[in-house]
N, C-alpha and C positions, 0 to 999 in steps of 0.2 A: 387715763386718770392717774397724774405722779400723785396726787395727794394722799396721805395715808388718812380715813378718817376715822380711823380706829385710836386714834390716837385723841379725838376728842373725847370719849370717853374713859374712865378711870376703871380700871379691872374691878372683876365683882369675884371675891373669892367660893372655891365651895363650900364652905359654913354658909355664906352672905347667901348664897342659892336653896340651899337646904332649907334657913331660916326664913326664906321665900314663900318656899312651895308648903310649909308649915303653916306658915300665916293662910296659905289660900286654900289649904283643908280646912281651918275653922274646924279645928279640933280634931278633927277625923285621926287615925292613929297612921303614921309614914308608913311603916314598915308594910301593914298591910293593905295600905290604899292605893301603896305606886312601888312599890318593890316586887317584883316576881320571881316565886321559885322557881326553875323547870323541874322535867324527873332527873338532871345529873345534881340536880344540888346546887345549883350554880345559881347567884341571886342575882335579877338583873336588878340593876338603876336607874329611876329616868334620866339622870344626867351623869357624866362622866366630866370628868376637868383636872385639868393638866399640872396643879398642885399637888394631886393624888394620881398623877401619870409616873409608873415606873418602865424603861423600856430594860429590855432584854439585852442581852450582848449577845449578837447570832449575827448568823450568816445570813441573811435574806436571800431568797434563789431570785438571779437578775434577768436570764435570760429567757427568750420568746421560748415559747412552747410549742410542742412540736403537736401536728394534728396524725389522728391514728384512726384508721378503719380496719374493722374485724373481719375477717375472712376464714371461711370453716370451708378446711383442705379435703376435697375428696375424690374428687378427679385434677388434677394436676393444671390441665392443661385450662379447666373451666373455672378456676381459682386463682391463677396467672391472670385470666383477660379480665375478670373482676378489681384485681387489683391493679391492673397497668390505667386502667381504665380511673380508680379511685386517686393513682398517685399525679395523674394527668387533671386531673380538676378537683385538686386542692390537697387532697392527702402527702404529709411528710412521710411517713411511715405507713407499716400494716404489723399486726397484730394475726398473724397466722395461730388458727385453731386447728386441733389435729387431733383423733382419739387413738388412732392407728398409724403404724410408721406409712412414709410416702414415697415418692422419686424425689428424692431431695434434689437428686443435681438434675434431672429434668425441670422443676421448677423454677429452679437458680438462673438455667438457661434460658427460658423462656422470658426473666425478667431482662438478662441481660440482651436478649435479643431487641428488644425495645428500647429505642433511644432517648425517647421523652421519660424512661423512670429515671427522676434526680435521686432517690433515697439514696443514703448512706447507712442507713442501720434499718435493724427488722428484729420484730418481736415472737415467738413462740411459748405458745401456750398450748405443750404436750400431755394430755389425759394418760400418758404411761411414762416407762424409767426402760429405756431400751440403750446401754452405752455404746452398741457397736452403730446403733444409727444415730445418734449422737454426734458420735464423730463422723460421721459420714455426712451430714448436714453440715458440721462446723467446717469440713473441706470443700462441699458447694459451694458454700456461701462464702471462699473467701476474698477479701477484698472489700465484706462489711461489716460494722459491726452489728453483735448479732444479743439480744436476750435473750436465757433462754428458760429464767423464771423458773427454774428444779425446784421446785419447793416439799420435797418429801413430807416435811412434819403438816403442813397444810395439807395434803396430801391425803394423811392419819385423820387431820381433824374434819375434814371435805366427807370421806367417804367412811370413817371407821377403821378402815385399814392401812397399814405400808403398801408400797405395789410391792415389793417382795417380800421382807422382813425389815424388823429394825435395824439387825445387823450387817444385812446385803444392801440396804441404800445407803446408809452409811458407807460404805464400800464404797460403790459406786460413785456416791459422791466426792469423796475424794480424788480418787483417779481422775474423774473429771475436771478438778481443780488444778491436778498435779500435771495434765496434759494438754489439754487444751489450750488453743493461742489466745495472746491476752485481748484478741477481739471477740473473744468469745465471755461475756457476763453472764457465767452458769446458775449463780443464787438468784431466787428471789422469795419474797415472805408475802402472801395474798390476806391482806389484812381482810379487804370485801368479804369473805367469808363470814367475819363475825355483823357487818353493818347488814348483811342481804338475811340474816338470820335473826335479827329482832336485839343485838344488843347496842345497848344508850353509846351517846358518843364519846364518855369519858371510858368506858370499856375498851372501846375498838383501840381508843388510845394506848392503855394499859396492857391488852392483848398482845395488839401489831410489836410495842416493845417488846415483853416477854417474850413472845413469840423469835421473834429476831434476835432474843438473845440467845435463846435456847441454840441456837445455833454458836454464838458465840463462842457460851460456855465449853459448850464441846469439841472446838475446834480449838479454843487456847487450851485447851485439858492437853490435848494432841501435839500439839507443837513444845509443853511443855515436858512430853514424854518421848519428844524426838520422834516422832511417826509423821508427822508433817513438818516443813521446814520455817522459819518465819515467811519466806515469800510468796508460799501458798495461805499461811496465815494474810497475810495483810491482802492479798488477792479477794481472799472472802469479803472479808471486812470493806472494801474500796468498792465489789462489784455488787455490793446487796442488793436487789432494787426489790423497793417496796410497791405493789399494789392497795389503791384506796377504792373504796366507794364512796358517793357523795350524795348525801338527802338534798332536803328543799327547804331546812334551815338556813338560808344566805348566809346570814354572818359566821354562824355557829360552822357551818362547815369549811368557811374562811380561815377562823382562828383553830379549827383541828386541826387542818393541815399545816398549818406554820407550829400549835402544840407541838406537834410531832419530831418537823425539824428539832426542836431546840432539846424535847428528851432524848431523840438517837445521837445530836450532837453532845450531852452531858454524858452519858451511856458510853457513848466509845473514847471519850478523855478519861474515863476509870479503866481503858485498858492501854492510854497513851498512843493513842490513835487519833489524829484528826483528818477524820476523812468525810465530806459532805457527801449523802444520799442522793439517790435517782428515786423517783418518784412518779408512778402513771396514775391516772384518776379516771372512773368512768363513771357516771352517772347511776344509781341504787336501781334494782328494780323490785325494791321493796314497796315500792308507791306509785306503782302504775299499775295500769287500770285494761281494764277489755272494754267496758262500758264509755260512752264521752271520752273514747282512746284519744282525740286529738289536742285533749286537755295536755296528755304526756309530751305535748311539744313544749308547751311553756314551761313545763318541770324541766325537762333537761336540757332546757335553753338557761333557766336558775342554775340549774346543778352545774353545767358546761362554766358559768358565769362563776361562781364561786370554786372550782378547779384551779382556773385562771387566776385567778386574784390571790388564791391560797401558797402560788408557786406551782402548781405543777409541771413540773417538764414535760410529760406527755397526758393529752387525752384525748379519750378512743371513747364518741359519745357512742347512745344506744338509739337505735329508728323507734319510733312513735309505737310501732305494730309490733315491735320486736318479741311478745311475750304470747301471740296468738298468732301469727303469719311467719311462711317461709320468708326468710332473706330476700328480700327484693330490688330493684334496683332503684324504683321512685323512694321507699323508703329511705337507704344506706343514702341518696345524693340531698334529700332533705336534713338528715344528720350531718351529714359532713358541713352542708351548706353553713347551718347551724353554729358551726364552729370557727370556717371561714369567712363568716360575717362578724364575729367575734375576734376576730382578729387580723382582720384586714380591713373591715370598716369601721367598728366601733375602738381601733387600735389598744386592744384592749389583751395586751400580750406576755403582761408576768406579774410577779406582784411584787412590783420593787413600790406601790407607792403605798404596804401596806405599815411602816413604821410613822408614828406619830399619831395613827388615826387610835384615839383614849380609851372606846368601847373596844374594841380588836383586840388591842395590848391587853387591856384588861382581862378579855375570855383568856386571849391564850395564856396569862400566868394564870387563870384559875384552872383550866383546862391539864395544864403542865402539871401541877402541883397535885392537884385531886386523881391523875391516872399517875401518879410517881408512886400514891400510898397506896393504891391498888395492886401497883407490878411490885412494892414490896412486903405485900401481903403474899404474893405468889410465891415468890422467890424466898419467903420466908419459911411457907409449907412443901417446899420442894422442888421449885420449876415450874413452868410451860408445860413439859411433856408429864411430868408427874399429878398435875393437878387435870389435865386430862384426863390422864388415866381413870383417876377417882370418880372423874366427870365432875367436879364440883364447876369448871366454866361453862362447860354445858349446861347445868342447871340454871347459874345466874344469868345466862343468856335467855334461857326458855323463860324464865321468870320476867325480865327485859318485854321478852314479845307478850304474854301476855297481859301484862301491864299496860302495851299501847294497843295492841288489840281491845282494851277492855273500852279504852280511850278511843277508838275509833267504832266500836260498835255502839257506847254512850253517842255520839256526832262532835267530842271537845278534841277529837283527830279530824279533822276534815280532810276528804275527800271529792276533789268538786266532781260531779259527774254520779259519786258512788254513793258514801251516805250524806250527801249534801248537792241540793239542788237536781236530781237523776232526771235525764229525763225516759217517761214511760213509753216514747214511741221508738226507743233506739234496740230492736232488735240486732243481735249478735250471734245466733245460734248459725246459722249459715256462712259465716265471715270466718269461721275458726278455723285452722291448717293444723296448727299444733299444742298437743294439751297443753293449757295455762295454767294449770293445779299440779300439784304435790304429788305423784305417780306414789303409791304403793310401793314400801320395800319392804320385801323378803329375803335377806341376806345376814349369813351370823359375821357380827364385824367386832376386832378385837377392844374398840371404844364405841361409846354412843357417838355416831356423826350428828356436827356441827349443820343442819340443813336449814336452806332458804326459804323463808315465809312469806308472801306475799299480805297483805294487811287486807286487801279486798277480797280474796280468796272464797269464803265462806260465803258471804253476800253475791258475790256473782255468780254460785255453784246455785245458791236459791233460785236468781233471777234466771237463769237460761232456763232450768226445770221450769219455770215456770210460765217460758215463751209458748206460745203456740205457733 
């Protein structure tokens, strides 16, 4: 069809719409009949329109995303055929989990022994701060590039404490910096931590930046003091990658993830630096469920869905069972699947088409704006690591969770499966492998740790008690 017949019609401005939908409330008041607050503050609009469309100047990330499977290192050789096995039907990457050091270079070998693994790069996500296996892993593996995600101060706010002290990983970190080949990207800042814990999405914003800067600040303190050099300074800064989680807000976790981009890229032009971000996403497991568990397919087939579309460079979904079952293999090949149908059949592989679209633009300058006043609220009392300390992010987050808690035990949170529509024949008491509740801690930690809240928690802790 050459004919444009848009063209038959005459534009209708936004006043001319407004004064519309005016007329067709018959008096009703706008504000309150079709404008919605959420809990960030954020006011939605039925209509959106491109007289009142401001875009951004940024970088939109253009490239295909890379698919990541999680794999928890514990025998070597039974972690290898998990993963050769993942990278062979569909996985780019793997995301190695590890709580204790391993055979770095038995495992390196066993990949390269396999000639179907294409990967180029691997992720690490080590529960300890050990530097001499550190480098022993970054000479395994060379020849890829490697994440390696050190996130000390996450670290602090995860568990409570440093793994050694403030002043030993500090240490450590550095050296790290100062040594390592530049295939090795030592930093990273695990935002997930504040979204898996109950706070709103303009926090997680405001956090992940402070958070990442706190790193900053410290590291230009340092170069200014001649104790690091500028090229381990800009090394930081170029290799940060940041860790997200993602709910089951579509749009809203869309326009976070581009928020995001556009305050790290304002953020590091205040220290003359333009260096664009790496970015991994996985799915929250704030909102999954034991009960109607297969419900959690369509969640993080949304969540995966809006990752994508946000820009993420990498994402590492989570299996359906993931939160009451060991690792299994029907699981992890329905995750993946998940992913590679999302981008090799619904070709649906970055989010270069997300400029123009008027609601989008819209969250993320409200999103941007609304988590700028908060990170300089932070930075105004002290820092990242200082307002930790006090615990006052802790509070506003525990205050976050119970606020959607209160929201989902009223049913205006819905849960399909849990407080909305349950059904009463779906026994789970014998299904279970691994506790899905909040384990008990007795430990003295030098902060209140940041911990993860499940939203279904309490209601499924009732309903198993009360299986027979």
């Amino acid at each position: 069809m050459k004919k444009d017949l848009f063209k038959e019609f005459s534009p209708v401005s936004s006043k001319e719409w407004k004064q519309r939908i005016q007329y067709d409330l018959k008096g009703a008041d706008y504000q309150s009949s079709v404008v919605t607050k959420t809990e960030e503050g954020v006011l939605i609009k039925p209509f959106y329109h491109r007289d009142e469309y401001k875009c951004i100047d940024d970088r939109i990330h253009g490239g295909t995303f890379k698919i990541a499977e999680s794999v928890f290192i514990d025998k070597e050789n039974i972690a290898a055929n998990i993963a050769i096995k993942a990278l062979q039907t569909g996985a780019d990457t793997i995301f190695w989990k590890a709580k204790a050091p391993f055979k770095a270079k038995l495992l390196a070998e066993l990949l390269r022994k396999d000639q179907g693994v294409k990967a180029t790069e691997f992720h690490f996500d080590l529960g300890f701060l050990d530097e001499d296996f550190i480098k022993e892993l970054s000479a395994a593996f060379h020849g890829y590039k490697i994440y390696l995600h050190i996130d000390i101060l996450g670290n602090l706010v995860k568990t409570g404490n440093w793994f050694f002290n403030k002043k030993k990983d500090h240490e450590i970190l550095i050296r790290l910096l100062s040594t390592l080949p530049d295939s090795c990207h030592v930093m990273g800042v695990d935002v997930s931590l504040y979204q898996h814990a109950g706070a709103t999405l303009i926090q997680q914003l405001a956090y992940g930046l402070a958070h990442g800067n706190e790193y900053l600040n410290h590291l230009f303190q340092l170069k200014q003091e001649g104790i690091i050099d500028h090229k381990v300074w800009l090394r930081a800064v170029r290799e940060l990658h940041f860790t997200f989680a993602v709910g089951s807000d579509f749009f809203f976790e869309i326009a976070k993830l581009q928020a995001f981009r556009v305050l790290w890229q304002r953020l590091t032009e205040a220290y003359e630096i333009d260096e664009p971000i790496n970015i991994s996403v996985q799915p929250t497991l704030r909102n999954k469920t034991i009960y109607d568990y297969n419900v959690n397919l369509i969640r993080t087939s949304t969540e995966c869905m809006a990752a994508i579309i946000g820009g993420a460079d990498t994402v590492c979904n989570i299996s359906y069972d993931t939160i009451f079952q060991k690792s299994n293999d029907f699981g992890n090949r329905i995750s993946r699947n998940q992913l590679v149908i999302l981008k090799e059949e619904s070709h649906i592989k970055n989010g270069d088409f997300f400029n123009g679209t008027y609601y989008l633009e819209a969250l993320r300058t409200e999103f941007s704006q609304k988590a700028l006043e908060i990170f300089k609220e932070i930075e105004k009392g002290g820092g990242f690591a200082d307002q930790i300390y006090k615990g006052t992010i802790q509070r506003k987050i525990a205050e976050s969770h119970e606020e959607a808690k209160k929201n989902f035990d009223e049913g205006n949170l819905a849960l399909l499966g849990s407080n909305k529509f349950p059904n009463p024949s779906d026994k789970m008491k014998e299904m279970i492998e691994l506790n899905p509740f909040l384990p008990a801690r007795d430990m003295q930690t030098e902060v209140i740790p940041v911990i993860p809240k499940r939203l279904a928690e309490m209601y499924e802790k009732n309903r198993l008690n009360e299986e027979k």
